[in-house]
C-alpha positions in Angstrom: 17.9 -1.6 -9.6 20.4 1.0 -7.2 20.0 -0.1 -3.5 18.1 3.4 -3.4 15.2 3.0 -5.9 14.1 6.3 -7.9 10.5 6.8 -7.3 9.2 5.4 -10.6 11.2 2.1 -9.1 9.6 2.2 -6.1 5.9 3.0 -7.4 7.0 -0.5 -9.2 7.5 -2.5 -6.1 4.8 -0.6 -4.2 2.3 -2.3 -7.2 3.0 -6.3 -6.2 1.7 -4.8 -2.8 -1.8 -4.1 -3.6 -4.4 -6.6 -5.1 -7.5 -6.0 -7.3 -10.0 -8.4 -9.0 -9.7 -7.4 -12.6 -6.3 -6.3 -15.2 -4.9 -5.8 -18.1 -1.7 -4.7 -19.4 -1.1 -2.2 -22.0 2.5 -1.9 -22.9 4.1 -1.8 -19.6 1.0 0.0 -17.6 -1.1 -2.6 -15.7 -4.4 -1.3 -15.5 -6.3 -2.6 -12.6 -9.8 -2.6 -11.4 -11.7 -3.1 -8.0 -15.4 -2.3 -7.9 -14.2 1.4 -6.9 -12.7 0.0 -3.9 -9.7 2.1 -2.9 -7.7 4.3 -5.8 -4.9 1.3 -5.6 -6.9 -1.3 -6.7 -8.9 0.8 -9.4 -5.6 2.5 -11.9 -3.3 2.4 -14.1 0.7 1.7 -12.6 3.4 2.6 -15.0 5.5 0.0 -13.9 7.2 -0.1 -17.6 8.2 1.6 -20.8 5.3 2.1 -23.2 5.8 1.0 -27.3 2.9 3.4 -28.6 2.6 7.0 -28.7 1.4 8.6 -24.9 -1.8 10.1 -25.8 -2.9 6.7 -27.5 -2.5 5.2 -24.3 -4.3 7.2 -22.4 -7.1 6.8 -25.0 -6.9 3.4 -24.5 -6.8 3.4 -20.4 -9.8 5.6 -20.7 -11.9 3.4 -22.8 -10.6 0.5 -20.3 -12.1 1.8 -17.3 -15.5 3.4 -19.2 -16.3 0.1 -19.9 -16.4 -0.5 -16.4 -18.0 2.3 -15.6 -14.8 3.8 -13.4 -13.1 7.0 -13.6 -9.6 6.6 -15.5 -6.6 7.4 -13.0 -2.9 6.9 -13.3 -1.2 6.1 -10.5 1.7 8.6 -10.6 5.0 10.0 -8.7 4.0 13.4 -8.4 6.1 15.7 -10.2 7.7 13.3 -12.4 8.4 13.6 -16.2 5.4 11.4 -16.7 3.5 13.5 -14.6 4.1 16.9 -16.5 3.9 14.7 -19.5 0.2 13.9 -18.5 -0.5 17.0 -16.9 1.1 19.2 -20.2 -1.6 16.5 -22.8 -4.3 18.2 -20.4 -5.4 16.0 -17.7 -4.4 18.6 -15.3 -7.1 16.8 -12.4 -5.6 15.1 -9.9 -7.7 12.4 -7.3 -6.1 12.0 -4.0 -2.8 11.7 -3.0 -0.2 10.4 -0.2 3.5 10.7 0.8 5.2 7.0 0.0 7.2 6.1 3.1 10.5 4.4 3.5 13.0 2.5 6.4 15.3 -0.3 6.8 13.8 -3.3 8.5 16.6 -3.6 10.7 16.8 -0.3 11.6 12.7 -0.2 12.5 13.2 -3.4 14.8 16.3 -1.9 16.6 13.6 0.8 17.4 10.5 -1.9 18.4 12.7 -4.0 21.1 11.6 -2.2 24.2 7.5 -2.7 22.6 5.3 -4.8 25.1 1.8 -4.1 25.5 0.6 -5.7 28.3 -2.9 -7.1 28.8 -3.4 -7.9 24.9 -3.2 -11.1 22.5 -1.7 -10.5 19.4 -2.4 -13.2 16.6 -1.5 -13.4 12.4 -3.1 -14.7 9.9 -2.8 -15.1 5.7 -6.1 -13.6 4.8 -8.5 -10.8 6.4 -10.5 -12.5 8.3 -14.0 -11.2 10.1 -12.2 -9.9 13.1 -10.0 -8.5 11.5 -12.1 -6.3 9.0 -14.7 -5.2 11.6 -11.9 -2.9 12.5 -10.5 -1.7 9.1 -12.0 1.2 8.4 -14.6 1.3 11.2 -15.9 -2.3 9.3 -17.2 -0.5 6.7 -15.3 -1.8 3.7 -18.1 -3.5 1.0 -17.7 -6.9 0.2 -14.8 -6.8 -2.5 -12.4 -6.0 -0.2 -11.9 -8.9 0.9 -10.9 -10.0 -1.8 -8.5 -7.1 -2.8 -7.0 -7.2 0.5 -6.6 -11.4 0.0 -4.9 -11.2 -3.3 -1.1 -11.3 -3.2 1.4 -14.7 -3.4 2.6 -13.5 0.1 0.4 -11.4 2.7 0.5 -11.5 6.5 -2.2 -9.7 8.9 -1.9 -9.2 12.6 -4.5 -8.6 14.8 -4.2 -8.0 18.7 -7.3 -8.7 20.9 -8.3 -7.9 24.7 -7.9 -11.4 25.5 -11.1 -11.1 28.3 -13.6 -9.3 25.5 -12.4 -11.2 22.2 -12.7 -7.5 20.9 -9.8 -6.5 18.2 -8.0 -3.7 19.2 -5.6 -3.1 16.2 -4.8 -4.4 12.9 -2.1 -4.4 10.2 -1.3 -5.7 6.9 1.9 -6.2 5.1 2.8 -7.6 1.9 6.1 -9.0 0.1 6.6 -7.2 -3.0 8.6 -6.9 -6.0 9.3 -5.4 -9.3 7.0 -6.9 -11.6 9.7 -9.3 -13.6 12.2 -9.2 -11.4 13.8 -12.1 -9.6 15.7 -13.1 -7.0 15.5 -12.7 -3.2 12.7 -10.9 -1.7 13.8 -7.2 -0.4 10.6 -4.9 0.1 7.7 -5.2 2.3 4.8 -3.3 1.9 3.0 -1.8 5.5 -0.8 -1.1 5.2 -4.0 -0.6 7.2 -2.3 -0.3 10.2 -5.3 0.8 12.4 -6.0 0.9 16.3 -9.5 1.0 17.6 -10.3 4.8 19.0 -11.1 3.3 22.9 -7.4 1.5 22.6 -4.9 4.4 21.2 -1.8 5.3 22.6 -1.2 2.2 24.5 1.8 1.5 21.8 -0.3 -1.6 19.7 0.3 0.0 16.4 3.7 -0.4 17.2 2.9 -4.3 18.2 1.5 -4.9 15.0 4.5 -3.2 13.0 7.2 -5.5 14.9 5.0 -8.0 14.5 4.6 -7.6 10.6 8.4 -6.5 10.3 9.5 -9.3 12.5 7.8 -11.9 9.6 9.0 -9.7 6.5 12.6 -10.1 7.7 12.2 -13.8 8.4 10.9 -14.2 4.6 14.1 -12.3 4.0 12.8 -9.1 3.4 15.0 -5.6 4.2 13.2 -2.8 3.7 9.7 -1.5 3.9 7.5 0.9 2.6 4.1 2.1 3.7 1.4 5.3 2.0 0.5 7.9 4.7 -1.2 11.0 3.3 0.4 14.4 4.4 -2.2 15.6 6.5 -2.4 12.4 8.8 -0.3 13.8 12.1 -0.7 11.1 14.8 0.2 8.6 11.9 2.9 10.6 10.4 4.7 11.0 14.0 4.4 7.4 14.8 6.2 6.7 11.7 8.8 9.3 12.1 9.4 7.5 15.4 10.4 4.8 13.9 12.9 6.0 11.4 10.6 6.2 8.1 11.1 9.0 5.5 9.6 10.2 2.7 10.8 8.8 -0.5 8.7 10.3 -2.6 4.8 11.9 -3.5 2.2 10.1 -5.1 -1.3 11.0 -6.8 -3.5 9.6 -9.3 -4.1 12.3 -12.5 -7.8 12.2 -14.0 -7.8 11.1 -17.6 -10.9 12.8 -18.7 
């Protein structure tokens, strides 16, 4: 792989990022399911080449996900060949979609040195724990996520408190990721749910948690990161920007109907 990944490269690394309770592979797509919990965790990646015809493995990704009574979507860089492929076949629906951030590690923590809330506890742990989702998003997440947002060989989540209160303030996730097959050191590091309370914003802890999370990824030898922001989030989008990350590419997941 080029020290710059294509998107279809990326969308690779960006899958060992995400967990799910439930897969299967056909050819090299690894269809995933979640209990409908997030589109990640519930379709298809096209992490590698497939061996039969397109359109029978469509037919087969839809009959995967009937059978668990979930809508069939293919995780997708938008505007790729693939994605005309699917789109030209006539699955011209598309569910969601988000911008698929970029920096270098260093470069981010260069940025972070001068962060240092004051009057907060910041903590990490290796699974979500209660605190910790009672905050992501609002604490409404049903049961399963837990155990999507567990899964992974190598996960880190940060959590800064009011040290008076005990109440959780902001949160984050990251994730050490690779190519599926690949080997060698560790270079990518996935950023997700990086949330702040609504009573504690713009006192600089999303900023915390990132350094935080970033400051762990590099130590595990990790040199670049990656996050999902959709196009339409502003406030998240800036604070991003701030920090160095650019777009590498569009994602969206196309409807197999």
């Amino acid at each position: 792989m080029a020290d710059t990944p294509t998107g279809e490269e990326l969308l690779a690394i960006a899958a060992g990022g995400w967990g799910f309770t439930d897969s299967t592979w056909i050819d090299g797509w690894q269809l995933r399911a979640g209990g409908g919990f997030t589109h990640r965790a519930n379709s298809a990646w096209p992490v590698g080449p497939l061996s039969r015809p397109l359109p029978d493995a469509l037919a087969a990704v839809r009959a995967w996900y009937a059978e668990r009574e979930l809508p069939a979507l293919i995780h997708i860089v938008a505007g790729s060949e693939l994605d005309r492929e699917i789109e030209g076949l006539g699955h011209g629906e598309i569910s969601h979609g988000a911008l698929r951030q970029t920096a270098d590690i260093d470069d981010v923590l260069d940025l972070l040195l001068d962060v240092a809330p004051i009057g907060v506890k910041e903590t990490f742990a290796d699974a979500p724990d209660d605190q910790w989702l009672s905050l992501y998003r609002s604490g409404q997440a049903p049961p399963v996520a837990r155990e999507i947002l567990g899964s992974g060989e190598t996960v880190r989540y940060a959590s800064v408190f009011d040290p008076e209160s005990g109440a959780v303030l902001a949160i984050g996730r990251a994730a050490l990721a690779m190519r599926p097959g690949d080997e060698g050191p560790v270079r990518w590091a996935g950023l997700a749910s990086i949330e702040t309370a609504p009573t504690a914003r713009r006192r600089g802890l999303a900023k915390l948690v990132i350094d935080g999370l970033l400051e762990w990824a590099a130590d595990e030898g990790a040199t670049h990161a990656y996050l999902e922001v959709g196009a339409d989030n502003i406030p998240a989008l800036a604070l991003y920007e701030s920090l160095g990350f650019t777009t590498h590419h569009a994602y969206h997941y196309r409807v197999i109907s």
